[in-house]
FISE-196596 format. One line per 4 residues: their letters; for each residue x, y, z of C-alpha. Coordinates in nm, 4 decimals, decimal comma, always signed. Layout:
residues N
A> X:Y:Z | ...
end
This chain:
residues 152
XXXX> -0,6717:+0,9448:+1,2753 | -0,3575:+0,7703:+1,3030 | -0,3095:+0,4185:+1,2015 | -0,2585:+0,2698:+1,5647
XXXX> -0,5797:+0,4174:+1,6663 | -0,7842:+0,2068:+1,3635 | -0,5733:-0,0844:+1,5240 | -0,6999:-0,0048:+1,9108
XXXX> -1,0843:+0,0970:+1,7383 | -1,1001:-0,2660:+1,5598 | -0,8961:-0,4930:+1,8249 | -1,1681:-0,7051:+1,7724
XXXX> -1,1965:-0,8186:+1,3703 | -0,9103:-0,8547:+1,1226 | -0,7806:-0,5591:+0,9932 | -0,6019:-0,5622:+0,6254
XXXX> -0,3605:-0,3119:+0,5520 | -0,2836:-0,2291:+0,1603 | +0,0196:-0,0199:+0,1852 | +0,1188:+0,2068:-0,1406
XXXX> +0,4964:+0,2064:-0,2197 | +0,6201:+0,5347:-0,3631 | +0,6059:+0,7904:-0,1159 | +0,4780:+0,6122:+0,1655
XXXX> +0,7855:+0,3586:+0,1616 | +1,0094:+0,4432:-0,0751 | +1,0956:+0,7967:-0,1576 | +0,9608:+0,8119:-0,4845
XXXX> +1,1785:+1,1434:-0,5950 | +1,5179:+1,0060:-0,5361 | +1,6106:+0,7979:-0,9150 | +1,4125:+0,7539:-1,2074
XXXX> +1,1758:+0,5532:-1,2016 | +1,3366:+0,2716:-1,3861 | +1,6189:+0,2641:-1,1117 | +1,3912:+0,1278:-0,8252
XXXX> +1,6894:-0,0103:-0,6460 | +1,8103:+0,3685:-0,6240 | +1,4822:+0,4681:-0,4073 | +1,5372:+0,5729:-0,0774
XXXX> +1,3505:+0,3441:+0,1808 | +1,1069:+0,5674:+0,4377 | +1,2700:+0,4439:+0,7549 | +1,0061:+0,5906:+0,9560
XXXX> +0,6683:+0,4928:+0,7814 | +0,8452:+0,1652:+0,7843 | +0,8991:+0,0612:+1,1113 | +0,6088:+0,2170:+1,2352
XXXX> +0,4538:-0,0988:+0,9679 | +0,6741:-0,3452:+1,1039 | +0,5199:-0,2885:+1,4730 | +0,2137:-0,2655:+1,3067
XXXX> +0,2316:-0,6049:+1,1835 | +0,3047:-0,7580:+1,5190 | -0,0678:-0,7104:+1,6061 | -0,2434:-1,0520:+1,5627
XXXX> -0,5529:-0,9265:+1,4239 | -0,3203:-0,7313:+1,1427 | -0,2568:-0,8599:+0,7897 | -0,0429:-0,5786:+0,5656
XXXX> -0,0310:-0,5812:+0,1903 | +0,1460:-0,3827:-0,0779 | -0,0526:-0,2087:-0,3145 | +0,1683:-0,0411:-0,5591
XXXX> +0,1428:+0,0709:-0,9275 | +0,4331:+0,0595:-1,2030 | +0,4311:+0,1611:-1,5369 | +0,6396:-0,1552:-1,6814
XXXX> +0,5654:-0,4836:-1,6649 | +0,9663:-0,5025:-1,5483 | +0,8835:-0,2740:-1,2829 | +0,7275:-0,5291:-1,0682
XXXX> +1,0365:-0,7666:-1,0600 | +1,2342:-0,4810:-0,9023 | +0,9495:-0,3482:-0,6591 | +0,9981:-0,6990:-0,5065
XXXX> +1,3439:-0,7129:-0,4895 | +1,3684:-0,3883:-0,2764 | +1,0730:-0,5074:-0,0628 | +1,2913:-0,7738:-0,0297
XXXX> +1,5813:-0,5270:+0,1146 | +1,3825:-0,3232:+0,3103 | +1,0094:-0,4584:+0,3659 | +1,0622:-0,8110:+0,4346
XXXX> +0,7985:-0,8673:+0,7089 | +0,5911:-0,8300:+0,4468 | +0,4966:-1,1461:+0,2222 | +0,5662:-1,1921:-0,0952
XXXX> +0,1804:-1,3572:-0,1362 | +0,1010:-1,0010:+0,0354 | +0,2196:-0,7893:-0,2178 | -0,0026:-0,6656:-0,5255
XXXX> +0,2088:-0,4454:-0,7802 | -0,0514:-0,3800:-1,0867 | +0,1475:-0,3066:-1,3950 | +0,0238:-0,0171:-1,6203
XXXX> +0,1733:-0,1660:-1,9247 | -0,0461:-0,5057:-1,8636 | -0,3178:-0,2528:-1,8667 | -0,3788:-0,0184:-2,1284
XXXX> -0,2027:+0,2034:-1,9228 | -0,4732:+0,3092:-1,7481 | -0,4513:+0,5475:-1,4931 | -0,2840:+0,4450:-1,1241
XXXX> -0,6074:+0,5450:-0,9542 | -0,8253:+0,3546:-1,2020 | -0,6323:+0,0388:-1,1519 | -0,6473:+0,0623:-0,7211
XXXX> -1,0178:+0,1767:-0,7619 | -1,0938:-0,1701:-0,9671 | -0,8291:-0,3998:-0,7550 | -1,0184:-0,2773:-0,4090
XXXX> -1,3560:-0,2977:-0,5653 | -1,2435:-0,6719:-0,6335 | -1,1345:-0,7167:-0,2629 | -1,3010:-1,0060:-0,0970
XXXX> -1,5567:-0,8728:+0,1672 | -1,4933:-1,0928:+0,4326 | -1,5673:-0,8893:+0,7368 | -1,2060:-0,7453:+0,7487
XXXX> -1,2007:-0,3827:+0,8312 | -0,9799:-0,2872:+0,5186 | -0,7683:+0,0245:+0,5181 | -0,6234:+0,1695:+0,2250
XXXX> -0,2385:+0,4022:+0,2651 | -0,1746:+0,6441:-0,0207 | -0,0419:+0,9008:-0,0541 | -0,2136:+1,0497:-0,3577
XXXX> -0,5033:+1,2480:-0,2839 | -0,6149:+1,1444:-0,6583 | -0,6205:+0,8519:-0,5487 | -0,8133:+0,8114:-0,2310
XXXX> -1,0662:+1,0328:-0,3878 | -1,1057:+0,7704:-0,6982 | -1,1075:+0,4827:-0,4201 | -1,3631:+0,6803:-0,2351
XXXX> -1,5862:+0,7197:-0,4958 | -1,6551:+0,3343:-0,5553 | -1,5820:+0,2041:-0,2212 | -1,7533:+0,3816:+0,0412
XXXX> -1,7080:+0,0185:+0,3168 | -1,2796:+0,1109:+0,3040 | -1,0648:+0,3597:+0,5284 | -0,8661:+0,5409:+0,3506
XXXX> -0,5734:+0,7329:+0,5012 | -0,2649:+0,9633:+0,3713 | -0,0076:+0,8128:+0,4826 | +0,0482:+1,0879:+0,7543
XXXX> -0,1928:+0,8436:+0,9262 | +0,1633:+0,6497:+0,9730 | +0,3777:+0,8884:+1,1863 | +0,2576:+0,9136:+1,5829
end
């Protein structure tokens, strides 16, 4: 099902968005992964989220992993460049190095598990099947959708 079809389904209750970065938004095989500002924006997956986010009932977050604490700094500033329509209070980059280094999936499976339940339909855009299987597993009240769910 494709993302504006959740948004017709649920025209009725708030609907929060967490949006994953690399891949979905920025092409996460152009530059290392140090180079952030390097990353080629998704032109596509993005402006299908900016008309997304016109819909009252909408609310779109970032959910994005990176490895160094430094990482998140420059996440921001090419949101910033590229994703401004979404807020900065919007945006949750989890930092492995903060954590142990656990594993990316780990940390999104424990940061929607801590999600406030507050009759929202929450949908979850990754592209890592790893990773909406991990989500999955512990969070059977989310949607989760590859972020195919974002072209028409």
């Amino acid at each position: 099902m494709y993302i504006t079809e959740y948004i017709k389904r649920f025209k009725n209750k708030r609907i929060k968005i967490y949006v994953d970065m690399d891949g979905v938004i920025a092409d996460f095989d152009v530059g290392n992964a140090s180079e952030y500002d390097k990353k080629r924006p998704l032109l596509t997956n993005i402006d299908i989220l900016r008309e997304v986010a016109k819909n009252e009932n909408v609310e779109l977050f970032i959910l994005s992993i990176t490895r160094l604490t430094i990482g998140r700094e420059e996440k921001n500033i090419w949101l910033d460049k590229y994703v401004e329509f979404i807020k900065p209070e919007n945006r949750y980059i989890i930092s492995r190095e903060e954590n142990n280094f656990l594993p990316s999936k780990k940390l999104k499976k424990n940061f929607i598990k801590k999600i406030a339940r507050d009759d929202s339909v929450i949908v979850i855009i990754d592209d890592d099947p790893a990773i909406i299987d991990e989500i999955r597993k512990a969070n059977d009240d989310v949607y989760l959708l590859k972020d195919t769910a974002l072209v028409k």
